[in-house]
N, C-alpha and C positions, 0 to 999 in steps of 0.2 A: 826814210820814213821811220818813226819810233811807234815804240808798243804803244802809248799814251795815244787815245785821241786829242785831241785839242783843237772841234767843232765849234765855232761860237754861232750860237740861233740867237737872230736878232726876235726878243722879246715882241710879241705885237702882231708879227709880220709872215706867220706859218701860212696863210693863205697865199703869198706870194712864193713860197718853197716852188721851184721847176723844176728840182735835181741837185748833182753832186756834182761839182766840179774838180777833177783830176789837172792835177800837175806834177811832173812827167820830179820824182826825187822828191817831194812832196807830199804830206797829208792830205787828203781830200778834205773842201770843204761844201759848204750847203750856197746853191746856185737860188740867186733871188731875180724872178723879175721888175724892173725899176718901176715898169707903169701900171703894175700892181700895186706896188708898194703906194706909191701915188696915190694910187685910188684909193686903196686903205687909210691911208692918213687923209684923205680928203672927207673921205666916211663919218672917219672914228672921230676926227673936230670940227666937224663942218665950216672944213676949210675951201672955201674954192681951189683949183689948181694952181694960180700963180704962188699962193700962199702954202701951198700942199709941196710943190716945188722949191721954193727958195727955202723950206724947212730941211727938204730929203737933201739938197744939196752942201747944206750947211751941217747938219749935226748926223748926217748918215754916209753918204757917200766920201767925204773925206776921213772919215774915223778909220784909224789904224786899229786895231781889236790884239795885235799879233797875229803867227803864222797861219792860225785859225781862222782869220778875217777872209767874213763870206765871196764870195764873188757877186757882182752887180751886172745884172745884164741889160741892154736893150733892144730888146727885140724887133728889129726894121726888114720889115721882108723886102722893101725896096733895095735895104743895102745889101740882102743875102742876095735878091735874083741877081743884082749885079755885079756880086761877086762872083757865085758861080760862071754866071755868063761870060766874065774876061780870062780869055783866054791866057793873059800874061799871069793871074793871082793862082794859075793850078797849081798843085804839090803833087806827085806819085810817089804815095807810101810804096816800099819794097815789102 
């Protein structure tokens, strides 16, 4: 990690901020929710969703930023129960 931050906050999109994503020899960067994001740009152009989506998927989610580039999340509690719940996906930190 170096003295320099090098955060990049995507312009527009502070109501979608959830946190700070840590990577393990790496700067932290700022952790976005995706169906947030969505929503906001659904908002802000009154876009419907299909239109609100093949926007975020096109000119957001694949943009490189550098080492500062946010992290994208999406948030599926079906996919979390079911991860916790298999017994093959555990890890135990020491």
């Amino acid at each position: 990690m170096s003295d320099e931050v090098n955060v990049v906050r995507l312009v527009g999109f502070d109501d979608a901020i959830i946190g700070m994503a840590a990577r393990k020899g790496q700067d932290d960067v700022l952790a976005y929710d995706v169906q947030k994001m969505i929503n906001i740009l659904m908002n802000d152009n009154e876009w419907d969703e299909d239109e609100a989506i093949e926007y975020f998927y096109y000119n957001i989610y694949d943009a490189w930023m550098g080492d500062g580039t946010p992290v994208l999340i999406t948030v599926n509690n079906k996919v979390i129960e079911d991860y916790i719940n298999d017994q093959n996906a555990s890890v135990q930190l020491h």
